[in-house]
VEXDREN-2710 file (C-alpha; in Angstrom, 1 decimal):
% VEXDREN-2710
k/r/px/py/pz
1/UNK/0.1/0.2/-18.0
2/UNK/0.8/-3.3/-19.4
3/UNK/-1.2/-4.4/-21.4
4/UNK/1.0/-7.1/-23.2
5/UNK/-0.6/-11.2/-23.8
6/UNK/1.3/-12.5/-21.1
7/UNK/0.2/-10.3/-18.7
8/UNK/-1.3/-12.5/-15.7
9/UNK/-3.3/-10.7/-13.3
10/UNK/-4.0/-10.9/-9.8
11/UNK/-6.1/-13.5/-8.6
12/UNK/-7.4/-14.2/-12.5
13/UNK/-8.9/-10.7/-12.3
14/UNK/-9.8/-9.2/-15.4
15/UNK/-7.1/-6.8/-17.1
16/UNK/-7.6/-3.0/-16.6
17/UNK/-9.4/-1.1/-19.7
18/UNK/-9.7/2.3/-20.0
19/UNK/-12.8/3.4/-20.6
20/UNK/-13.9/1.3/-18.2
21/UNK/-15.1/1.1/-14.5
22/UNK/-14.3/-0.8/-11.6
23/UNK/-15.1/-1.2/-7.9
24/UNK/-11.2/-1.7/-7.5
25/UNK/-8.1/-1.9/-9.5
26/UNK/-4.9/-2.9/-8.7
27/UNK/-1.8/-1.7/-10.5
28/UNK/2.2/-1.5/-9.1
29/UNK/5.4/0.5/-9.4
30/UNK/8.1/-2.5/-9.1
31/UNK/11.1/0.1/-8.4
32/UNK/13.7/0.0/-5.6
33/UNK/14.3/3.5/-6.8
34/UNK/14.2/5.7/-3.8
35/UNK/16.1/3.0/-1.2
36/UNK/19.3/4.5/0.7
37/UNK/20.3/0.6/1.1
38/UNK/20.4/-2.4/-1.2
39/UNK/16.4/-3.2/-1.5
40/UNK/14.7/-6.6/-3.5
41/UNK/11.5/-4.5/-2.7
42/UNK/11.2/-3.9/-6.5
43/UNK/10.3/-8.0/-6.8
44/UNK/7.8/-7.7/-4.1
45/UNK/4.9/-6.8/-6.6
46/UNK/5.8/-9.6/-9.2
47/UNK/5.4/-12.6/-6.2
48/UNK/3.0/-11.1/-5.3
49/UNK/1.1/-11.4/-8.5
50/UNK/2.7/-15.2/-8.8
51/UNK/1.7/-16.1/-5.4
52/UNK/-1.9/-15.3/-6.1
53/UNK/-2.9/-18.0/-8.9
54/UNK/-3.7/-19.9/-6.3
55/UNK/-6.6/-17.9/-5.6
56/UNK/-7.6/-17.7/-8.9
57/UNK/-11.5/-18.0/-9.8
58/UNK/-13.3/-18.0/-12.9
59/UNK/-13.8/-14.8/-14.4
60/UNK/-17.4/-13.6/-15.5
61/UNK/-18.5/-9.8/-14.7
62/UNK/-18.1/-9.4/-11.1
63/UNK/-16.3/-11.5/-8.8
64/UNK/-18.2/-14.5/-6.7
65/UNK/-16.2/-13.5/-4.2
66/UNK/-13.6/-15.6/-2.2
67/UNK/-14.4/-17.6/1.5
68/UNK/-12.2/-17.9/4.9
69/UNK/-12.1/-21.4/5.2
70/UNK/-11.6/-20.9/8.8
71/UNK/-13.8/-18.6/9.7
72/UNK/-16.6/-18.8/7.1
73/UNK/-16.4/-15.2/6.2
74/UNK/-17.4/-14.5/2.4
75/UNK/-15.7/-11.5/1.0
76/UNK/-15.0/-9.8/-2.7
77/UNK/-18.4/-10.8/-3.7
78/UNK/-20.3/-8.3/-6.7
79/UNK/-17.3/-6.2/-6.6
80/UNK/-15.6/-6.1/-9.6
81/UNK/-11.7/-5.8/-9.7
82/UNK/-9.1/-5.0/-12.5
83/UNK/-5.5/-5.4/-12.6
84/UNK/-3.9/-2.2/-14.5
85/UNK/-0.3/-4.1/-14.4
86/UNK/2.9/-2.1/-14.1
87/UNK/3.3/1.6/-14.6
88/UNK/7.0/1.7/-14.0
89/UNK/9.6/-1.4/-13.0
90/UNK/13.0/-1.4/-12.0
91/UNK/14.7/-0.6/-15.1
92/UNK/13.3/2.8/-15.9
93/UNK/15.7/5.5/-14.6
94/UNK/12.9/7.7/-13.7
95/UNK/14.1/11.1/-11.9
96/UNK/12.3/11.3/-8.8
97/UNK/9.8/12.8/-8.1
98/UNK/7.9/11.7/-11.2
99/UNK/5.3/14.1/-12.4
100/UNK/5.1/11.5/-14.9
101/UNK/4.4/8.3/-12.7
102/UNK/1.6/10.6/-10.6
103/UNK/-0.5/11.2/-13.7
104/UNK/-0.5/7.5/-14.9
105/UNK/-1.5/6.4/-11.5
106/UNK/-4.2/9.1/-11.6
107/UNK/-5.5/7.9/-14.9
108/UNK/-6.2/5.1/-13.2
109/UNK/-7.4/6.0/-10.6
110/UNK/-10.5/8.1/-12.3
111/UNK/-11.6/4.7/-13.2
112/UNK/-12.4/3.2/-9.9
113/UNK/-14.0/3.7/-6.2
114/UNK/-10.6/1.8/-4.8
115/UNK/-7.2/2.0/-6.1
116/UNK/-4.7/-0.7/-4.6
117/UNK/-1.0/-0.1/-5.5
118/UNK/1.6/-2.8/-4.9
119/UNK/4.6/-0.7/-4.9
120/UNK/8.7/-1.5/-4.2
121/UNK/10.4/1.0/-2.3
122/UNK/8.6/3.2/0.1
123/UNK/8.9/6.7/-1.7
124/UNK/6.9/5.6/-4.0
125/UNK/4.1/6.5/-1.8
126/UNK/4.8/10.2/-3.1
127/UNK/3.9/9.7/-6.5
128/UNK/0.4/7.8/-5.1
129/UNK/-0.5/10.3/-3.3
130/UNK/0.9/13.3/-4.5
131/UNK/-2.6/14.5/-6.6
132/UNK/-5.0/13.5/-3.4
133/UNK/-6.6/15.4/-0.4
134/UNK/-7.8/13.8/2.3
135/UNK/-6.3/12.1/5.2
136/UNK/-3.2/9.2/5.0
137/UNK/-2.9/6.4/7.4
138/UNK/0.7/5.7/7.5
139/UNK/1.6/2.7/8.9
140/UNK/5.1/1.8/9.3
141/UNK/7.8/1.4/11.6
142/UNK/9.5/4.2/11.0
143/UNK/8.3/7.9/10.3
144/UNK/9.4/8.4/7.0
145/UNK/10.1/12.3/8.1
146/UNK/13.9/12.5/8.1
147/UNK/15.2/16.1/7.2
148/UNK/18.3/14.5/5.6
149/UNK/19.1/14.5/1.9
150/UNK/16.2/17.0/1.2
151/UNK/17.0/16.9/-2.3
152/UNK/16.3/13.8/-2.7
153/UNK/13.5/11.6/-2.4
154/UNK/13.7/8.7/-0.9
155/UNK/12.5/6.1/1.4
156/UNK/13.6/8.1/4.7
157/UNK/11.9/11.4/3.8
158/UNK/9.0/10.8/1.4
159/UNK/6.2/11.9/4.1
160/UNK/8.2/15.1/5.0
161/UNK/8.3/15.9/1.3
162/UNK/4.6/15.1/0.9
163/UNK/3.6/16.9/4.0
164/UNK/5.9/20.0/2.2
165/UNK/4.3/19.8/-1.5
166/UNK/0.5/19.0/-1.1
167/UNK/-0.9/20.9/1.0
168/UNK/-4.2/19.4/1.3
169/UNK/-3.1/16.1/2.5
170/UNK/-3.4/15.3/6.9
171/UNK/-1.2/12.3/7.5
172/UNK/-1.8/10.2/11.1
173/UNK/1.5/7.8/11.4
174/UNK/0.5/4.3/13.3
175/UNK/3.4/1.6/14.2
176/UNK/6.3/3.4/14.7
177/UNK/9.3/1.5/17.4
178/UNK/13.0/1.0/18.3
179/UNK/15.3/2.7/20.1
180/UNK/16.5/6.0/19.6
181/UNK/18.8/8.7/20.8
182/UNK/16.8/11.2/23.2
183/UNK/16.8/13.9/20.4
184/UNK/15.6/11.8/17.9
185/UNK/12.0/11.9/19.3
186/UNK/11.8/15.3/18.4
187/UNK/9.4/15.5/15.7
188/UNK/8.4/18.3/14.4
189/UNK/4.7/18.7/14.7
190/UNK/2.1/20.6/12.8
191/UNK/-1.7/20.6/12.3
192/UNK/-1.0/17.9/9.8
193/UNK/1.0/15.6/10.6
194/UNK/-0.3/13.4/13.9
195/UNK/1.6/10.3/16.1
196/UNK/-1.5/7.1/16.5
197/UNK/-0.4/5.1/19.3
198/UNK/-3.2/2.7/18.9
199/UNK/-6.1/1.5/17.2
200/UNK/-8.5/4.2/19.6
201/UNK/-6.3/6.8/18.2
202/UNK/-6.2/6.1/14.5
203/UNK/-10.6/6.0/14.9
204/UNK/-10.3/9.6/16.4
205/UNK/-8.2/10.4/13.9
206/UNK/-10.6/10.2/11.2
207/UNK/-13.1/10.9/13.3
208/UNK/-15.8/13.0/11.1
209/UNK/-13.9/12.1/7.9
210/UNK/-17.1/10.9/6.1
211/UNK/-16.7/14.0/3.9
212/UNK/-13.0/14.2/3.1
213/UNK/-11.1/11.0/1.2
214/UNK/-9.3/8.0/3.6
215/UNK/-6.0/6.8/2.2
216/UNK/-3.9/4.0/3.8
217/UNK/-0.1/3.5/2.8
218/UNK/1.0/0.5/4.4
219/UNK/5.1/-0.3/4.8
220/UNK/5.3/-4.4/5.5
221/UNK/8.3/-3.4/7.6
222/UNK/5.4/-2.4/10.5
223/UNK/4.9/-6.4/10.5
224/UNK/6.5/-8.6/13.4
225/UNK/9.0/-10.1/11.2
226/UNK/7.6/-13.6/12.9
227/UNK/5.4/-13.4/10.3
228/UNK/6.7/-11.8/7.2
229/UNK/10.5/-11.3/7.0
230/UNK/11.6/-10.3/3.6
231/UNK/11.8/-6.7/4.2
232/UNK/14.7/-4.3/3.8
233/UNK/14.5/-3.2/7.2
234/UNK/12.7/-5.9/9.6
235/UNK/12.2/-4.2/13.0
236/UNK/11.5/-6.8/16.1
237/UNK/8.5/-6.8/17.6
238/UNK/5.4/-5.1/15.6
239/UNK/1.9/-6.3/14.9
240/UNK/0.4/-8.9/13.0
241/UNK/-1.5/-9.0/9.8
242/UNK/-4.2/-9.9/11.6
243/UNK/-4.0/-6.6/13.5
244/UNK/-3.7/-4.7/10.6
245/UNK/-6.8/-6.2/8.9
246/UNK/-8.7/-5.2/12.3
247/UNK/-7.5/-2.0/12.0
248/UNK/-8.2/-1.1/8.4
249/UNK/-11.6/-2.5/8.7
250/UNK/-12.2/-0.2/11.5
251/UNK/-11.2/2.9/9.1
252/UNK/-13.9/2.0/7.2
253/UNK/-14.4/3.1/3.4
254/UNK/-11.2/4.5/2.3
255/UNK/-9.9/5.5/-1.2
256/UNK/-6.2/4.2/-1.5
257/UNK/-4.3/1.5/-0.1
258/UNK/-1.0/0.9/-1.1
259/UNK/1.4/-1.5/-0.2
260/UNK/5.4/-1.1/0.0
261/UNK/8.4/-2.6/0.7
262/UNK/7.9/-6.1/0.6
263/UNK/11.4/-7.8/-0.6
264/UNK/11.2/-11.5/-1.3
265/UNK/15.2/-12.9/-2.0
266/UNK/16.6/-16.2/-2.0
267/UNK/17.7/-15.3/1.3
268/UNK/14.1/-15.9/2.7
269/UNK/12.9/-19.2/1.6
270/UNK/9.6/-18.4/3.1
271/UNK/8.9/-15.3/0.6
272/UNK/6.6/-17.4/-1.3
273/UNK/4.3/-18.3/1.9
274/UNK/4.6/-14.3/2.8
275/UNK/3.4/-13.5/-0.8
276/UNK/0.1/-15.6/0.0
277/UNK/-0.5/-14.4/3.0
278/UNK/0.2/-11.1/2.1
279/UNK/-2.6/-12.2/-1.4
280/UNK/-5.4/-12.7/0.9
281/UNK/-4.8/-9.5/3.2
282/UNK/-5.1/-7.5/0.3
283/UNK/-8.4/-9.3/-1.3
284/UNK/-9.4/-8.6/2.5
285/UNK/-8.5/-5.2/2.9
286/UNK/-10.5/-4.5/-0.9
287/UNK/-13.2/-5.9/0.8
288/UNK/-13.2/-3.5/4.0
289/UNK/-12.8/-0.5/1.4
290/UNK/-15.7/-1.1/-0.3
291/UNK/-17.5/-2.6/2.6
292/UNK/-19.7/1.0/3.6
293/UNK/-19.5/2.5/0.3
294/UNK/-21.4/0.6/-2.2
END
């Protein structure tokens, strides 16, 4: 966890302690390790961080909360968040998968009712949730359940290799499209791993889940690329943010969100604008978390 002076956290949230807890706490893996293609996603989590001063408050105990200027809605307020920092970056050459990686994030995670992780490539999403039970929202335009390269993880199989090494995890995939050969709709099926084809769905799916963990591991890929574009992968058509803020409220509480594959380059001079938007989704989606739990 970093810990160092110059350190700025998200949003002027105060920096991580152990020892200590939290309502939330967000913390990031900025590694492209795991991408079959060339990937910024590893910078995603930096901008992010950036991006954010500009919601900044004043720091005392819990937050005052932030307000939609548009819509009047007050959210974040008396919830106290904590930024952990980085657990691993680009230029560790970590072997994956990282036993290592799952028990910092776990260290963490003992510490607070919601961990948020801003993470680069995909696979990452192993190491997150590799330790939990529960269920996984997984929304993203593509399945993540390729058979090739078993071997290795990386961004095209890390939910087959999940569904394969934890055993108590259920996984629901929302967002999916594209066109693919007829044979490539054959997905193999079992009792837990389930296709969501809308928002009705992903309710039914954790329908009676009050007593088992929610977990949410959103790819920005699944966004219409009218609206954020610095992705490895942008896929036309897909929902908005807006959508997706609809949709995780109606989850309800939920334990881990985590948040992949955003890829801010030079090539995409509207990164920066992404990075905000994508700075008040999250305080929005802490928000929703929390909302039914405290």
């Amino acid at each position: 966890m970093n810990t160092a002076s110059k350190f700025h956290t998200f949003a002027n949230v105060e920096k991580w302690k152990r020892g200590e807890n939290y309502d939330a706490v967000i913390a990031s893996v900025s590694s492209s390790n795991g991408s079959l293609a060339p990937s910024h996603a590893h910078s995603g989590p930096d901008l992010i961080r950036r991006v954010s001063a500009a919601l900044a408050r004043e720091y005392k105990g819990k937050q005052h909360g932030w307000v939609d200027l548009v819509t009047g809605e007050r959210f974040c307020s008396d919830i106290r968040i904590a930024d952990a920092g980085e657990i691993a970056n680009e230029f560790e050459p970590i072997p994956r998968p990282s036993a290592d990686i799952s028990r910092r994030i776990e260290k963490i995670r003992q510490s607070t009712r919601l961990l948020v992780m801003l993470i680069g490539d995909d696979s990452w999403t192993y190491e997150v949730m590799f330790s939990q039970t529960g269920k996984l929202l997984h929304l993203d335009a593509h399945i993540d359940k390729n058979p090739r390269y078993p071997d290795v993880l990386n961004h095209a199989n890390h939910i087959e290799r999940l569904l394969q090494d934890n055993h108590e995890i259920i996984v629901g995939h929302w967002g999916r499209r594209g066109i693919v050969p007829d044979e490539g709709d054959n997905i193999q099926r079992n009792s837990r791993y389930h296709i969501l084809k809308d928002i009705k769905d992903v309710n039914i799916f954790f329908k009676m889940s009050d007593i088992i963990q929610k977990h949410i591991a959103l790819d920005i890929d699944i966004v219409n690329p009218n609206e954020i574009m610095s992705v490895t992968c942008p896929m036309p058509g897909g929902p908005s943010l807006n959508t997706l803020e609809q949709l995780i409220c109606s989850v309800g509480s939920f334990k881990t969100l985590s948040i992949a594959e955003f890829a801010p380059t030079s090539r995409f001079p509207t990164s920066a604008t992404e990075a905000f938007a994508l700075c008040e989704f999250i305080l929005k989606a802490i928000d929703a978390g929390l909302k039914t739990s405290r």
